[in-house]
C-alpha positions in Angstrom: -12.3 -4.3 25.1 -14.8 -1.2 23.7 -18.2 -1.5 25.4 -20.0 1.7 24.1 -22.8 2.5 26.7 -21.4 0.8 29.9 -18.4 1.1 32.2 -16.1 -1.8 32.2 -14.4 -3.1 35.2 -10.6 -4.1 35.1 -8.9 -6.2 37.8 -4.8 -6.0 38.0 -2.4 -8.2 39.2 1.1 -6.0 39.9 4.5 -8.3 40.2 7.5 -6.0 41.0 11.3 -7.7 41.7 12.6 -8.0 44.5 15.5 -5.7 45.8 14.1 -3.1 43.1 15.0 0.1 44.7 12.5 2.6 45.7 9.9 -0.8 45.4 7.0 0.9 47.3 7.9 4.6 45.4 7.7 2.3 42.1 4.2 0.6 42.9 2.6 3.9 43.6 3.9 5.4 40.3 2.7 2.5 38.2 -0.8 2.5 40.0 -1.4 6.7 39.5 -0.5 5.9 35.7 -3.6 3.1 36.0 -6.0 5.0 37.1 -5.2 8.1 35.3 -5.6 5.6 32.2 -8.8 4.2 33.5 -10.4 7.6 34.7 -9.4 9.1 30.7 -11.4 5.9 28.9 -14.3 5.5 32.0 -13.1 2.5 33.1 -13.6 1.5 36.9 -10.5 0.0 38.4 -11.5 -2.9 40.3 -8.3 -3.6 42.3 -6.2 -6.5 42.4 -3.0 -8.0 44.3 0.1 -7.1 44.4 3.7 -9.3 44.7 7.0 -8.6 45.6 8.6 -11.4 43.3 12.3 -13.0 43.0 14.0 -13.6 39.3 12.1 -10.9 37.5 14.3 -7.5 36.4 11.4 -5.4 35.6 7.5 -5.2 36.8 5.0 -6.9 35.4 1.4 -5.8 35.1 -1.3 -8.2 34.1 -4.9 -6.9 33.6 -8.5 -8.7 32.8 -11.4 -6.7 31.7 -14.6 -7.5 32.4 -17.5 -5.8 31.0 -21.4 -6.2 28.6 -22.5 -4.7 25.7 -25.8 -5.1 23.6 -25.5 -8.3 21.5 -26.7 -6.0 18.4 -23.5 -4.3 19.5 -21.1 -6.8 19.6 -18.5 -6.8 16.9 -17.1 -10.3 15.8 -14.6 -10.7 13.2 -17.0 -13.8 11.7 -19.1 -11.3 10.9 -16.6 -10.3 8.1 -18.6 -10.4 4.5 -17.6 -11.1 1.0 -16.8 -7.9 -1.0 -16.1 -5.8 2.3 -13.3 -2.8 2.1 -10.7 -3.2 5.0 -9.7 0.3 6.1 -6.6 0.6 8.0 -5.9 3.4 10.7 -3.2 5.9 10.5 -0.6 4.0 9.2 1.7 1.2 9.3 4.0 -0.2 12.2 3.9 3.0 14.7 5.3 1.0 17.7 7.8 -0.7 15.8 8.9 2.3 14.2 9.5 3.8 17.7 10.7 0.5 18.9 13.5 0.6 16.4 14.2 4.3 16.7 15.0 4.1 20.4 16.7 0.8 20.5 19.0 0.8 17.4 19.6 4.6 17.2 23.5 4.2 17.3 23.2 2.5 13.5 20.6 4.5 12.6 22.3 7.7 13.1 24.4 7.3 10.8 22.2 5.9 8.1 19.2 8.1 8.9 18.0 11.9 9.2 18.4 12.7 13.1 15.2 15.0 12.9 13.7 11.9 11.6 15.1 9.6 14.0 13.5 11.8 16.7 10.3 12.1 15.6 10.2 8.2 14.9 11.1 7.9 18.7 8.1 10.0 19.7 5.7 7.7 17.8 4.8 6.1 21.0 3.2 9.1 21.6 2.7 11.3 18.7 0.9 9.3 17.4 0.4 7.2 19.5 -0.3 3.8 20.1 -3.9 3.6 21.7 -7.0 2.6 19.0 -10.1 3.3 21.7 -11.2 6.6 19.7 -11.0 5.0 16.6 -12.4 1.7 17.2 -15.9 3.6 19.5 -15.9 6.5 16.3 -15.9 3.7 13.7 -18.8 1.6 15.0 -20.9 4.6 16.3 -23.7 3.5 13.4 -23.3 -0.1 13.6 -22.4 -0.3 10.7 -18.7 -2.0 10.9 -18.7 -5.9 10.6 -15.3 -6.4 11.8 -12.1 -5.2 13.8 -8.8 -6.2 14.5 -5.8 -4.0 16.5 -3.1 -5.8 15.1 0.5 -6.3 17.3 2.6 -9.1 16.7 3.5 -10.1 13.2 2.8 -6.9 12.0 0.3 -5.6 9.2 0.4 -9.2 7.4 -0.4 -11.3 10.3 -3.5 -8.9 11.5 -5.0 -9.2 8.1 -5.0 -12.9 8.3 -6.4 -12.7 11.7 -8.7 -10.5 10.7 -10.1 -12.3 7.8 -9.5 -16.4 9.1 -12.2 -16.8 11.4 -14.7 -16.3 8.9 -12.9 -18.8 6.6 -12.3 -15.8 3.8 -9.3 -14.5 2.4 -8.6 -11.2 1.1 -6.7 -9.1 -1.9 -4.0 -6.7 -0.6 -3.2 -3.7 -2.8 0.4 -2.9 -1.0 0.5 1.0 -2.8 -2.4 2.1 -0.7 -1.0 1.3 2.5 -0.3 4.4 4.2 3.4 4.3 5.5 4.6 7.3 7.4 8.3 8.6 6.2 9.5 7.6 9.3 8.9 4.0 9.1 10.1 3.6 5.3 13.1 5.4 6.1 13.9 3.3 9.2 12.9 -0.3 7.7 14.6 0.6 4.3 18.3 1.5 6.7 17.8 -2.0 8.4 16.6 -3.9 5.7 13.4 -4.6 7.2 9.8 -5.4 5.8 7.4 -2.4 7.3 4.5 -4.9 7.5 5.8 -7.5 9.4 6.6 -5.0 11.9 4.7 -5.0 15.4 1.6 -2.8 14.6 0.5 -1.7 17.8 -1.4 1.8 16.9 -3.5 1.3 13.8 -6.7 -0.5 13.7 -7.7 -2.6 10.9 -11.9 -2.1 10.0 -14.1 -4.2 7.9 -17.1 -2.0 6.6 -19.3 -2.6 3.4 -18.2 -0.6 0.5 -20.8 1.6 0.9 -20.6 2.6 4.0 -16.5 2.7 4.0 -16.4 6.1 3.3 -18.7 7.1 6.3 -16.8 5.3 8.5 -13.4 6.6 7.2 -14.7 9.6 8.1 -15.7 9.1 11.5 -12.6 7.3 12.4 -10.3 10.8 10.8 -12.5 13.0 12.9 -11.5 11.4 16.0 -8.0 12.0 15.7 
């Protein structure tokens, strides 16, 4: 959630397993990495509730953000127009990409560059997987009708659920989609298809053909 011009509230509920060692240490280092997250994008944490809980291996960390923005503000993806220019951010599958380099880097070592393989397992980071900058640069004229952070299913599903709840479909020109070296490298070794890979990192941005440069520009500048 982006709300340009106010502070938004989120409310967390923490679940950590039982018998975790260190359960209290763990629960404090979780909730500094929160609030150093909220106090970067001028969000208020609003508190929450936290459970010691039996059967789970790992913590879990639900969050609900609650916030307003100025109805001329809002961007729907029905809002989405005939003839509008989809620009996509960055580049295609960053968290998969480091996904696969970290979890499947025995195979891949032998199959791919290790300077590769390392930066590929940085992508979490560099370049990260957060869209905020992006998303407030692109929209700072009102001028975007649409936006989309795709996850799940990859670059193919996000454009369809970018473009479906206006009821429109869309032409895909597969040589302009920017694909780091890293991810073609990694997908080609496994035999995967880069965009059905989870997306999380790249934002997906519906502007009018002549305002798509403008707003390419704004978004690059942010980075």
């Amino acid at each position: 959630m982006l709300l340009p011009g106010r502070t938004p509230v989120v409310v967390l509920r923490r679940y950590a397993p039982s018998g975790a060692p260190h359960t209290a240490e763990l629960a404090e280092t979780i909730l500094a990495d929160v609030r150093a997250t909220c106090d970067e994008l001028g969000v208020t944490l609003g508190g929450g509730h936290t459970e010691i809980t039996q059967g789970l291996d790992r913590p879990i960390l639900i969050g609900q953000m609650l916030g307003e923005v100025a109805l001329n503000r809002l961007v729907r993806k029905s809002c989405i127009a005939i003839g509008d220019l989809i620009l996509l951010t960055r580049g295609l599958a960053i968290e998969g990409t480091a996904i696969l380099a970290r979890e499947k880097s025995e195979p891949l070592r032998r199959r791919v560059d290790p300077d590769l393989l390392a930066r590929a397992a940085r992508f979490l980071n560099e370049p990260g997987i957060s869209v905020v900058n992006a998303a407030l640069s692109a929209n700072v004229d009102e001028v975007v009708h649409a936006m989309h952070d795709q996850t799940e299913g990859g670059l193919a599903a996000g454009l369809f659920e970018l473009v479906e709840p206006a009821g429109l479909g869309l032409r895909v020109i597969r040589e302009r989609i920017p694909v780091y070296p890293e991810t073609d490298a990694i997908c080609s070794a496994l035999r995967l298809d880069p965009l059905k890979l989870i997306a999380s990192g790249a934002l997906l941005v519906a502007a009018a053909p002549d305002r798509a440069n403008s707003v390419q520009s704004a978004i690059e500048a942010s980075y």
